[in-house]
C-alpha positions as CSV (number, residue, x, y, z in Angstrom):
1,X,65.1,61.3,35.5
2,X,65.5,65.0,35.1
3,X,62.1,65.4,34.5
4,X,61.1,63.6,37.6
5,X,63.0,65.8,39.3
6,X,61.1,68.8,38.1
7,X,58.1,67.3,38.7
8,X,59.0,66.8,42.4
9,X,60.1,69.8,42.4
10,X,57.2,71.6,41.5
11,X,55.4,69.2,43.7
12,X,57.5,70.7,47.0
13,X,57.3,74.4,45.9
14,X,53.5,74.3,45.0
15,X,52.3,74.5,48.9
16,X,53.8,78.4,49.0
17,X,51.5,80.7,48.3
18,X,51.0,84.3,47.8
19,X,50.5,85.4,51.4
20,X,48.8,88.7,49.6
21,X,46.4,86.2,47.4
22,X,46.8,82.8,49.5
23,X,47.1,80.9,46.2
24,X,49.9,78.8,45.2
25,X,52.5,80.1,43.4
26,X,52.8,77.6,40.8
27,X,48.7,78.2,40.1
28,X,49.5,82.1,39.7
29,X,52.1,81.5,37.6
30,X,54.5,83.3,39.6
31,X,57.0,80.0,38.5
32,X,58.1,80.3,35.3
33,X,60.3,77.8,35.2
34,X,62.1,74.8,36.6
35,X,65.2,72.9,35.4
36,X,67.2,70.4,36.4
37,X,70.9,69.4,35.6
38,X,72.7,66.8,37.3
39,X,71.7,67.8,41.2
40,X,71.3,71.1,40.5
41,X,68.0,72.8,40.2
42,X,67.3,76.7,38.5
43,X,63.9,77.7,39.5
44,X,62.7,81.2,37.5
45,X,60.0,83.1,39.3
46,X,58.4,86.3,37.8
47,X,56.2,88.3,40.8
48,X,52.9,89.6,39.5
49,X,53.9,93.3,41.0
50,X,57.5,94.8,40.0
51,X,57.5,95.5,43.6
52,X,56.3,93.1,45.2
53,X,57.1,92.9,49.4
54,X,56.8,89.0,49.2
55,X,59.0,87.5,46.4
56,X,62.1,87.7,48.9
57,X,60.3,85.5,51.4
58,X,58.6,83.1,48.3
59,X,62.4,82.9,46.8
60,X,63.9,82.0,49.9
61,X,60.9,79.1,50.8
62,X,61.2,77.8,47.0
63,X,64.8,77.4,47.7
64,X,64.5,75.7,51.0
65,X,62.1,73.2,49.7
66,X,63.7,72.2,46.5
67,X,67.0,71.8,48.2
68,X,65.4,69.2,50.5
69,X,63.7,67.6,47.4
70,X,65.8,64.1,46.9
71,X,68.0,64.4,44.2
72,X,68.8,68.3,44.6
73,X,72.1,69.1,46.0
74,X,71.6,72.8,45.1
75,X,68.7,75.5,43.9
76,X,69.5,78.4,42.2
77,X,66.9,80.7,42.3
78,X,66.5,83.9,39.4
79,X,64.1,86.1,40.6
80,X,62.9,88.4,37.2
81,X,60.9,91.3,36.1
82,X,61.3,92.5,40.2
83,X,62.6,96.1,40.9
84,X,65.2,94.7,43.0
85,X,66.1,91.4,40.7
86,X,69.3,91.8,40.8
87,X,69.7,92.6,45.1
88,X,67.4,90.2,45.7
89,X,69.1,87.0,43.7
90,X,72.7,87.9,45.0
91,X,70.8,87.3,48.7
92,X,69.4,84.6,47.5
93,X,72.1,82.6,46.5
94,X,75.0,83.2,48.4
């Protein structure tokens, strides 16, 4: 079931794109991963630019849409390799 999940998941995250490239962030591999455990969901993403403008606004729209994914009480979202990593997944998942 778990891996139905993910797949849903991935299928409700993969209409954001890069507003910079306007191609989806699953195709860039911008999402590096996606796991599920009980109704909890950990999405990784990894922007292309250490300091990227956009991964804030990506973060916050791949949590949004995972949490309404069936299933999914909860989305914990870990941005890496980001200049502000660390500020921007404390925002994120308050």
């Amino acid at each position: 079931m778990s891996e139905d999940l993910v797949n849903d998941i991935k299928d409700a995250i993969t209409p954001i794109n890069d507003p910079h490239m306007g191609i989806s962030i699953v195709e860039m591999g911008i999402v590096q991963d996606i796991t599920v455990e009980g109704d909890q969901a950990k999405i990784t993403l990894k922007p292309t630019n250490p300091g990227c403008m956009s991964i804030t606004r990506i973060a916050a729209d791949a949590k949004i849409r995972a949490e309404n994914v069936e299933g999914i009480e909860k989305a914990i979202i870990t941005v890496e390799g980001h200049a502000m990593a660390d500020s921007i997944n404390e925002m994120i998942n308050r």
